[in-house]
C-alpha positions as CSV (number, residue, x, y, z in Angstrom):
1,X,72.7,223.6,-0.6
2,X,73.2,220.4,-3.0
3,X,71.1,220.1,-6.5
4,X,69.5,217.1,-4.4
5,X,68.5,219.1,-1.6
6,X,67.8,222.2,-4.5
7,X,65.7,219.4,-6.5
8,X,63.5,218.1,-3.0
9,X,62.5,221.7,-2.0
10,X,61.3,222.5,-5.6
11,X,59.5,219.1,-5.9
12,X,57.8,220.2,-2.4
13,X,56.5,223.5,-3.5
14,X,55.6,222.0,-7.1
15,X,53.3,219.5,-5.1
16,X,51.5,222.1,-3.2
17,X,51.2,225.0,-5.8
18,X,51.4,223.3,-9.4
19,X,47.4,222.8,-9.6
20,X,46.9,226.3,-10.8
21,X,49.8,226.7,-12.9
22,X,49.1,223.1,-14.7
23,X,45.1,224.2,-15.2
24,X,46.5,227.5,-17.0
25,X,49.0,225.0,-19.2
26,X,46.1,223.1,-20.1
27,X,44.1,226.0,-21.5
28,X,46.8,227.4,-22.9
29,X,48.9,224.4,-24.2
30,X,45.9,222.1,-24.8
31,X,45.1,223.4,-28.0
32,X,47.8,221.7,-29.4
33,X,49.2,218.9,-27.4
34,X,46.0,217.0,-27.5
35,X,45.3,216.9,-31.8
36,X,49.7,216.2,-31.8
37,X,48.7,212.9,-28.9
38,X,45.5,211.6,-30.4
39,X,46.8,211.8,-34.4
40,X,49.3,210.0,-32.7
41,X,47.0,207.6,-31.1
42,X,44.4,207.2,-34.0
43,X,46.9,206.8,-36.6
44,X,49.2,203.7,-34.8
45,X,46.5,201.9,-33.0
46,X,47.7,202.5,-30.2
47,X,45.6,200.7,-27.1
48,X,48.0,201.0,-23.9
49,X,49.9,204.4,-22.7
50,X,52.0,205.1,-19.7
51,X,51.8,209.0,-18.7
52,X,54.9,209.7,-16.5
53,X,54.4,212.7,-14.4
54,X,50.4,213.0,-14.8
55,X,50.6,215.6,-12.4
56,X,47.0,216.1,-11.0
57,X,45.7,214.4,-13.7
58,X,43.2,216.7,-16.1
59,X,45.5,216.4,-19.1
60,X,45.8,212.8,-19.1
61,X,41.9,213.0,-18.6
62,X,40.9,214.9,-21.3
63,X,43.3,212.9,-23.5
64,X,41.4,209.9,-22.6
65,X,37.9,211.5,-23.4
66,X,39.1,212.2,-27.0
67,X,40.9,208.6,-27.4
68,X,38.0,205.7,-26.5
69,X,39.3,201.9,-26.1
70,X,42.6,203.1,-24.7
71,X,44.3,202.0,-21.3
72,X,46.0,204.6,-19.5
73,X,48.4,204.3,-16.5
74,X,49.6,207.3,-15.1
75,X,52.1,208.0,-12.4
76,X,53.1,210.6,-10.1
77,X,56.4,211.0,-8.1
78,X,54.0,213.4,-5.9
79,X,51.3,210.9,-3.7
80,X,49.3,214.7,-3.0
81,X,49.0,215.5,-6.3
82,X,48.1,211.8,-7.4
83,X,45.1,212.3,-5.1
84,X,43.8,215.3,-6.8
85,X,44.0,212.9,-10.1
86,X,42.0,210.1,-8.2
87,X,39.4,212.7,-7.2
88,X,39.4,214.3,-10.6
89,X,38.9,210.9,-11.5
90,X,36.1,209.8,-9.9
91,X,34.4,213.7,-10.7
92,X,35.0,212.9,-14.2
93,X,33.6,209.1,-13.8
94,X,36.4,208.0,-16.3
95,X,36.8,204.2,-16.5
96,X,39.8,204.4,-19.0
97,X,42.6,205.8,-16.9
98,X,44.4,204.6,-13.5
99,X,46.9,206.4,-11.1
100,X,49.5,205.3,-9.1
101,X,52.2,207.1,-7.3
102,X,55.7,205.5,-8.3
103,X,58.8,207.0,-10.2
104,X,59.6,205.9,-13.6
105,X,63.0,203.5,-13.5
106,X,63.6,200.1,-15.1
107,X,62.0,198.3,-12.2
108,X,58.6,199.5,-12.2
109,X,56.8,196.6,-12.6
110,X,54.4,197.5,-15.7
111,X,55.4,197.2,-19.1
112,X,54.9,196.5,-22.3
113,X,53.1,199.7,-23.8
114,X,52.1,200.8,-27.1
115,X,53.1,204.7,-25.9
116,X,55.2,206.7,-23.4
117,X,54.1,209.8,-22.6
118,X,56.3,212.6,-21.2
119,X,54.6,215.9,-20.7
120,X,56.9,218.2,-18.6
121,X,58.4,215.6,-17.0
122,X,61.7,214.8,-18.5
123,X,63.0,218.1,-17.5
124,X,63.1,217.2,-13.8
125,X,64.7,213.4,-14.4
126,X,67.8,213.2,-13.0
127,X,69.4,211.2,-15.9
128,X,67.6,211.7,-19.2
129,X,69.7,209.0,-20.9
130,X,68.9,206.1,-18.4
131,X,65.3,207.5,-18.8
132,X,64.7,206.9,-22.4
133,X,66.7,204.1,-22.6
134,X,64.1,202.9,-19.7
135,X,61.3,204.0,-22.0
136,X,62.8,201.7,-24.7
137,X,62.7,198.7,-22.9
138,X,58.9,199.2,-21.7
139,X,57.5,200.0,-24.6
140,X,56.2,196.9,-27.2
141,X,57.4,196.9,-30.7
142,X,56.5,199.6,-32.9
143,X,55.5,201.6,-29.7
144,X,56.2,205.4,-29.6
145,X,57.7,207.8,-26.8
146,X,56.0,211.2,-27.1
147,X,57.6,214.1,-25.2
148,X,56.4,217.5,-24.8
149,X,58.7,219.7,-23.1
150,X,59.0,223.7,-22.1
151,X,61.4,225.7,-23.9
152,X,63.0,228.7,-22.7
153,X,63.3,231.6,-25.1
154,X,62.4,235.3,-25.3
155,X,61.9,235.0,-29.2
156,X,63.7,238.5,-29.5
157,X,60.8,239.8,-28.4
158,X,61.7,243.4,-27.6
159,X,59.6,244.1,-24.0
160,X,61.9,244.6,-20.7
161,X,59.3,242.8,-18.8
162,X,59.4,240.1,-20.9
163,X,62.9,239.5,-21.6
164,X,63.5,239.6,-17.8
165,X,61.1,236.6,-17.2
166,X,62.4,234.2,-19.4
167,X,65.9,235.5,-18.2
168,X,64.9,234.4,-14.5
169,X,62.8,231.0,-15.8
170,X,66.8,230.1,-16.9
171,X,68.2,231.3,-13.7
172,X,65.7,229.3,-11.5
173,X,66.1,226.5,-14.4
174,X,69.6,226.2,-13.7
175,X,69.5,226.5,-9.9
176,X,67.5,223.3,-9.5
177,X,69.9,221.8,-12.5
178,X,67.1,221.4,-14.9
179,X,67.2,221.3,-18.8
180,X,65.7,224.7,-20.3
181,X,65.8,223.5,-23.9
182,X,65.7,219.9,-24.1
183,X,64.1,219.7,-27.7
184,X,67.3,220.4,-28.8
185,X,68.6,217.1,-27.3
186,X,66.4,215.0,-27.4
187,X,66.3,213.8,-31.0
188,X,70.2,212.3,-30.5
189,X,69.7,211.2,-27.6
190,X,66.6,208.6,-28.7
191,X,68.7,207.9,-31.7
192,X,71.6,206.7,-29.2
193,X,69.1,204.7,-27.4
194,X,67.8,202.4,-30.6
195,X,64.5,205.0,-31.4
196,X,63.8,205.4,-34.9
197,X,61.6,207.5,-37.1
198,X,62.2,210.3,-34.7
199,X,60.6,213.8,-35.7
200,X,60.7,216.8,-33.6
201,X,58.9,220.3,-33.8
202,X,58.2,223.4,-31.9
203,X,55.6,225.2,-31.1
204,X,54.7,228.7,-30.8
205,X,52.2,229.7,-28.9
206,X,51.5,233.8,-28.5
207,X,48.4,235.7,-27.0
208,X,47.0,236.3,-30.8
209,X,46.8,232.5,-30.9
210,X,45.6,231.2,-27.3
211,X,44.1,234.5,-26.5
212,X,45.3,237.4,-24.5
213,X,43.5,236.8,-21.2
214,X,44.5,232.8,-21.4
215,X,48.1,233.7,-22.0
216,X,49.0,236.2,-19.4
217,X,47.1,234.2,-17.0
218,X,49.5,231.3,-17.9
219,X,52.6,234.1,-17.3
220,X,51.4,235.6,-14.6
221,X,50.1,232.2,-12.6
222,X,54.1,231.0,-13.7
223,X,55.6,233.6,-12.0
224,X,53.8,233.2,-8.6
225,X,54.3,229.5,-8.3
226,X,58.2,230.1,-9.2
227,X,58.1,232.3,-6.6
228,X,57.3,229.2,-4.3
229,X,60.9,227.4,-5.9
230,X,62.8,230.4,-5.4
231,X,61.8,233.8,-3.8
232,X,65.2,235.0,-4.2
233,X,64.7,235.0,-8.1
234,X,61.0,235.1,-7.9
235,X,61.3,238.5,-5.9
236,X,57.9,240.0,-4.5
237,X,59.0,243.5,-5.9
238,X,59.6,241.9,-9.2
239,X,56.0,239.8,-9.1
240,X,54.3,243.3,-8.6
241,X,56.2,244.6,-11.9
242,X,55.2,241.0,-14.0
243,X,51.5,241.3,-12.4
244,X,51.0,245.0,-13.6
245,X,52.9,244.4,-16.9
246,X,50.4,241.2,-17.6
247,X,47.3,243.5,-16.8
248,X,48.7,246.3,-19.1
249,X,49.5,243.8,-22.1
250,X,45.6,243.2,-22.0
251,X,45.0,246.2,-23.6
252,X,48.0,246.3,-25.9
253,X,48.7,244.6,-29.5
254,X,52.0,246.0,-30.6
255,X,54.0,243.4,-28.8
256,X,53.0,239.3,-28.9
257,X,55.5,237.3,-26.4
258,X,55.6,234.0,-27.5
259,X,55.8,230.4,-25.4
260,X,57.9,227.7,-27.4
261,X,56.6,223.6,-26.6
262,X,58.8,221.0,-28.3
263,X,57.0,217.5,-29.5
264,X,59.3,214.7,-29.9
265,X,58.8,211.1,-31.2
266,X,60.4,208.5,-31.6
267,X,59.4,205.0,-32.6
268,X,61.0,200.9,-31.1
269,X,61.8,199.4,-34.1
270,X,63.1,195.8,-33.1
Protein backbone atom coordinates (compact mmCIF):
# COMPACT_ATOMS: atom_id res chain seq x y z
CA UNK A 1 0.00 0.00 0.00
CA UNK A 2 1.51 3.69 -0.83
CA UNK A 3 1.82 6.50 2.02
CA UNK A 4 -0.89 8.17 -0.26
CA UNK A 5 -3.17 5.35 -0.13
CA UNK A 6 -1.82 4.78 3.91
CA UNK A 7 -2.61 8.71 4.37
CA UNK A 8 -6.48 8.47 2.53
CA UNK A 9 -7.62 5.48 4.70
CA UNK A 10 -6.38 7.27 8.01
CA UNK A 11 -8.00 10.60 6.89
CA UNK A 12 -11.27 8.34 6.33
CA UNK A 13 -11.39 6.81 9.78
CA UNK A 14 -10.15 10.30 11.39
CA UNK A 15 -13.42 11.88 9.78
CA UNK A 16 -15.69 9.31 11.20
CA UNK A 17 -14.22 8.62 14.71
CA UNK A 18 -12.05 11.83 15.62
CA UNK A 19 -15.18 13.62 17.51
CA UNK A 20 -14.63 11.76 20.61
CA UNK A 21 -11.00 11.66 20.68
CA UNK A 22 -10.85 15.65 19.84
CA UNK A 23 -13.67 16.33 22.85
CA UNK A 24 -11.22 14.40 25.31
CA UNK A 25 -8.10 16.70 23.75
CA UNK A 26 -10.12 19.54 24.54
CA UNK A 27 -10.67 18.76 28.22
CA UNK A 28 -7.47 17.64 28.57
CA UNK A 29 -5.29 19.94 26.41
CA UNK A 30 -7.63 23.06 26.78
CA UNK A 31 -6.28 24.04 29.90
CA UNK A 32 -3.42 25.24 28.34
CA UNK A 33 -3.66 25.90 24.67
CA UNK A 34 -6.39 28.39 25.14
CA UNK A 35 -4.39 31.06 28.00
CA UNK A 36 -0.95 30.29 25.35
CA UNK A 37 -3.70 31.52 22.05
CA UNK A 38 -5.58 34.37 23.74
CA UNK A 39 -2.13 35.97 25.60
CA UNK A 40 -1.29 35.63 22.13
CA UNK A 41 -4.27 37.30 20.83
CA UNK A 42 -4.73 40.04 23.59
CA UNK A 43 -1.17 41.00 23.70
CA UNK A 44 -0.75 41.73 19.49
CA UNK A 45 -4.15 42.97 18.62
CA UNK A 46 -4.74 40.56 16.74
CA UNK A 47 -8.37 40.92 14.84
CA UNK A 48 -8.30 38.21 11.93
CA UNK A 49 -7.19 34.25 12.41
CA UNK A 50 -7.20 31.41 9.99
CA UNK A 51 -7.56 27.97 11.99
CA UNK A 52 -6.29 25.15 9.62
CA UNK A 53 -7.60 21.89 10.44
CA UNK A 54 -10.59 23.09 12.86
CA UNK A 55 -11.62 19.69 12.96
CA UNK A 56 -15.31 19.70 14.28
CA UNK A 57 -14.98 22.89 15.46
CA UNK A 58 -15.31 23.26 19.58
CA UNK A 59 -11.71 24.43 20.02
CA UNK A 60 -11.83 27.10 17.58
CA UNK A 61 -15.22 27.87 19.42
CA UNK A 62 -14.32 28.29 22.73
CA UNK A 63 -11.26 30.24 21.61
CA UNK A 64 -13.58 32.65 20.08
CA UNK A 65 -15.75 32.96 23.32
CA UNK A 66 -12.67 34.10 25.30
CA UNK A 67 -11.32 36.52 22.33
CA UNK A 68 -14.41 39.08 21.44
CA UNK A 69 -13.93 41.43 18.18
CA UNK A 70 -11.92 38.64 16.45
CA UNK A 71 -12.69 37.11 12.89
CA UNK A 72 -12.12 33.61 12.55
CA UNK A 73 -11.95 31.38 9.44
CA UNK A 74 -11.59 27.93 9.92
CA UNK A 75 -11.11 25.14 7.50
CA UNK A 76 -11.40 21.55 7.22
CA UNK A 77 -9.86 19.04 4.60
CA UNK A 78 -12.94 16.75 6.05
CA UNK A 79 -16.51 18.29 4.54
CA UNK A 80 -18.24 15.57 7.48
CA UNK A 81 -16.51 16.92 10.07
CA UNK A 82 -16.95 20.68 8.85
CA UNK A 83 -20.62 19.94 9.33
CA UNK A 84 -20.41 19.01 12.83
CA UNK A 85 -18.51 22.63 13.17
CA UNK A 86 -21.56 24.35 11.33
CA UNK A 87 -23.93 22.62 13.73
CA UNK A 88 -21.82 23.30 16.70
CA UNK A 89 -21.96 26.55 15.33
CA UNK A 90 -25.28 27.43 15.09
CA UNK A 91 -25.83 25.39 18.84
CA UNK A 92 -23.39 27.73 20.09
CA UNK A 93 -25.13 30.87 18.21
CA UNK A 94 -21.47 32.25 17.61
CA UNK A 95 -21.36 35.19 15.18
CA UNK A 96 -17.46 35.41 15.24
CA UNK A 97 -16.37 32.28 13.49
CA UNK A 98 -16.94 30.72 9.82
CA UNK A 99 -16.14 27.28 8.27
CA UNK A 100 -15.34 26.18 5.08
CA UNK A 101 -14.10 22.92 3.81
CA UNK A 102 -10.82 23.64 1.63
CA UNK A 103 -7.06 22.54 2.23
CA UNK A 104 -4.51 24.99 3.06
CA UNK A 105 -2.08 25.71 -0.20
CA UNK A 106 -0.96 29.05 -1.69
CA UNK A 107 -4.03 29.31 -3.69
CA UNK A 108 -6.71 29.46 -1.25
CA UNK A 109 -8.20 32.53 -1.96
CA UNK A 110 -8.22 34.35 1.67
CA UNK A 111 -5.46 36.06 2.97
CA UNK A 112 -4.01 38.57 4.66
CA UNK A 113 -4.35 37.46 8.51
CA UNK A 114 -3.15 38.72 11.67
CA UNK A 115 -2.62 34.79 12.89
CA UNK A 116 -2.26 31.18 11.55
CA UNK A 117 -3.39 28.74 13.64
CA UNK A 118 -2.19 25.10 13.47
CA UNK A 119 -3.56 22.83 16.13
CA UNK A 120 -2.68 19.16 15.20
CA UNK A 121 -2.62 19.79 11.85
CA UNK A 122 0.82 20.17 10.54
CA UNK A 123 1.56 16.67 11.47
CA UNK A 124 -0.63 15.29 8.63
CA UNK A 125 0.70 18.04 5.76
CA UNK A 126 2.37 16.40 3.22
CA UNK A 127 5.20 19.11 2.89
CA UNK A 128 5.68 21.09 6.07
CA UNK A 129 8.18 23.44 4.30
CA UNK A 130 5.78 24.54 1.40
CA UNK A 131 3.26 24.77 4.34
CA UNK A 132 4.85 27.53 6.40
CA UNK A 133 6.28 29.09 3.73
CA UNK A 134 2.37 29.27 2.57
CA UNK A 135 1.63 30.55 6.02
CA UNK A 136 4.19 33.39 5.48
CA UNK A 137 2.79 34.73 2.55
CA UNK A 138 -0.95 34.83 4.05
CA UNK A 139 -0.28 36.31 6.95
CA UNK A 140 -0.06 40.46 7.20
CA UNK A 141 2.98 42.10 8.70
CA UNK A 142 3.69 41.50 12.11
CA UNK A 143 1.22 38.55 12.01
CA UNK A 144 2.08 35.30 14.00
CA UNK A 145 1.82 31.45 13.13
CA UNK A 146 0.96 29.50 16.28
CA UNK A 147 1.33 25.75 16.14
CA UNK A 148 0.43 23.22 18.68
CA UNK A 149 1.50 19.87 17.85
CA UNK A 150 1.48 16.16 19.67
CA UNK A 151 4.70 14.78 20.80
CA UNK A 152 5.48 11.40 21.17
CA UNK A 153 7.44 10.33 24.29
CA UNK A 154 7.17 7.87 27.13
CA UNK A 155 9.07 10.44 29.57
CA UNK A 156 10.97 7.34 31.05
CA UNK A 157 8.08 6.65 32.60
CA UNK A 158 8.66 3.11 33.97
CA UNK A 159 4.89 1.31 33.36
CA UNK A 160 4.86 -1.58 30.59
CA UNK A 161 1.53 -0.50 29.59
CA UNK A 162 2.51 2.75 29.07
CA UNK A 163 5.80 2.49 27.36
CA UNK A 164 4.02 0.11 24.91
CA UNK A 165 1.47 2.81 23.81
CA UNK A 166 3.65 5.48 23.03
CA UNK A 167 5.84 2.71 21.38
CA UNK A 168 2.72 1.85 18.96
CA UNK A 169 1.57 5.90 18.62
CA UNK A 170 5.34 5.89 16.74
CA UNK A 171 4.71 2.68 14.86
CA UNK A 172 1.21 3.88 13.60
CA UNK A 173 2.97 7.49 13.32
CA UNK A 174 5.42 6.25 10.95
CA UNK A 175 3.08 3.96 8.92
CA UNK A 176 1.01 6.79 7.71
CA UNK A 177 4.46 8.88 7.30
CA UNK A 178 3.70 11.36 9.92
CA UNK A 179 6.02 13.57 12.08
CA UNK A 180 5.98 12.27 15.84
CA UNK A 181 8.06 15.17 17.19
CA UNK A 182 7.74 18.07 15.13
CA UNK A 183 8.56 20.70 17.94
CA UNK A 184 11.89 19.79 17.39
CA UNK A 185 11.72 21.08 13.87
CA UNK A 186 9.78 23.41 13.67
CA UNK A 187 11.72 26.42 15.09
CA UNK A 188 14.43 26.02 11.86
CA UNK A 189 12.30 25.42 9.76
CA UNK A 190 10.19 29.08 10.29
CA UNK A 191 13.60 30.55 10.52
CA UNK A 192 14.36 29.19 6.82
CA UNK A 193 11.08 30.56 5.77
CA UNK A 194 11.71 34.43 6.89
CA UNK A 195 9.78 33.97 10.69
CA UNK A 196 11.29 35.79 13.33
CA UNK A 197 10.93 36.06 17.09
CA UNK A 198 10.34 32.47 17.11
CA UNK A 199 9.93 30.72 20.69
CA UNK A 200 9.03 27.33 21.27
CA UNK A 201 7.97 25.24 24.53
CA UNK A 202 6.56 22.07 25.72
CA UNK A 203 4.17 21.09 27.69
CA UNK A 204 3.61 18.45 30.11
CA UNK A 205 0.52 17.43 30.88
CA UNK A 206 0.05 14.30 33.59
CA UNK A 207 -3.07 12.98 35.40
CA UNK A 208 -1.98 15.03 38.76
CA UNK A 209 -2.40 18.09 36.52
CA UNK A 210 -5.54 17.48 34.19
CA UNK A 211 -6.96 14.95 36.57
CA UNK A 212 -6.96 11.28 36.58
CA UNK A 213 -10.34 10.42 35.10
CA UNK A 214 -9.76 13.38 32.26
CA UNK A 215 -6.41 11.84 31.34
CA UNK A 216 -6.98 8.17 30.94
CA UNK A 217 -10.12 8.97 29.21
CA UNK A 218 -7.92 10.92 26.69
CA UNK A 219 -5.53 7.50 26.54
CA UNK A 220 -7.92 5.22 26.54
CA UNK A 221 -10.51 7.16 23.80
CA UNK A 222 -6.71 7.41 21.74
CA UNK A 223 -6.28 4.01 21.64
CA UNK A 224 -9.68 3.04 20.22
CA UNK A 225 -9.86 5.57 17.48
CA UNK A 226 -6.10 4.36 16.40
CA UNK A 227 -7.53 1.25 16.32
CA UNK A 228 -9.78 2.56 13.40
CA UNK A 229 -6.08 3.79 11.41
CA UNK A 230 -4.59 0.60 12.07
CA UNK A 231 -6.07 -2.68 13.78
CA UNK A 232 -2.99 -4.42 13.11
CA UNK A 233 -1.02 -2.12 15.66
CA UNK A 234 -4.15 -1.10 17.37
CA UNK A 235 -4.83 -4.97 18.25
CA UNK A 236 -8.23 -5.81 20.08
CA UNK A 237 -6.23 -8.01 22.54
CA UNK A 238 -3.99 -5.19 23.18
CA UNK A 239 -7.08 -2.49 23.66
CA UNK A 240 -8.44 -4.96 26.31
CA UNK A 241 -4.88 -4.66 28.21
CA UNK A 242 -4.78 -0.43 27.67
CA UNK A 243 -8.72 -0.39 28.74
CA UNK A 244 -8.00 -2.45 32.07
CA UNK A 245 -4.61 -0.75 32.73
CA UNK A 246 -6.52 2.88 32.37
CA UNK A 247 -9.29 1.67 34.81
CA UNK A 248 -6.52 0.36 37.29
CA UNK A 249 -4.35 3.71 37.07
CA UNK A 250 -7.64 5.37 38.60
CA UNK A 251 -6.90 4.06 41.74
CA UNK A 252 -3.17 4.31 41.61
CA UNK A 253 -0.63 7.39 42.31
CA UNK A 254 2.77 5.83 42.26
CA UNK A 255 3.08 6.26 38.55
CA UNK A 256 2.01 9.74 36.54
CA UNK A 257 2.36 9.14 32.57
CA UNK A 258 2.81 12.28 31.08
CA UNK A 259 1.49 13.81 27.43
CA UNK A 260 4.10 16.31 25.85
CA UNK A 261 2.20 19.45 23.46
CA UNK A 262 4.73 21.72 21.72
CA UNK A 263 3.69 25.69 21.21
CA UNK A 264 5.55 27.28 18.50
CA UNK A 265 5.61 30.96 17.29
CA UNK A 266 6.85 32.71 15.03
CA UNK A 267 6.39 36.26 13.88
CA UNK A 268 6.37 38.06 9.64
CA UNK A 269 8.68 40.66 10.07
CA UNK A 270 8.83 42.42 6.57
Amino acid sequence: MSTKEKRQIFEHHMAENVIPILEAQNEVYGPHDYPFLTTLIKQNHVKRVLDIGTGEGSFILGLAQKTADVEYHAIDASEELIGYAKKNKKQSNNKQVSFSCSLFEESLPVSDFDMILARFSLEHASDIDNFIKAAFQKLEDRGHLAIIEYYIDDGNIDDPIWKEFRKRELAMYERINSHPRLGIILPKSLSRHGFKNIRSSFIQISPSISGAASFYYLVRTSGHVYAHVDPTIWTNEYLEELDKWCNEMLERNDVDPMFFLTHTVGQKLC
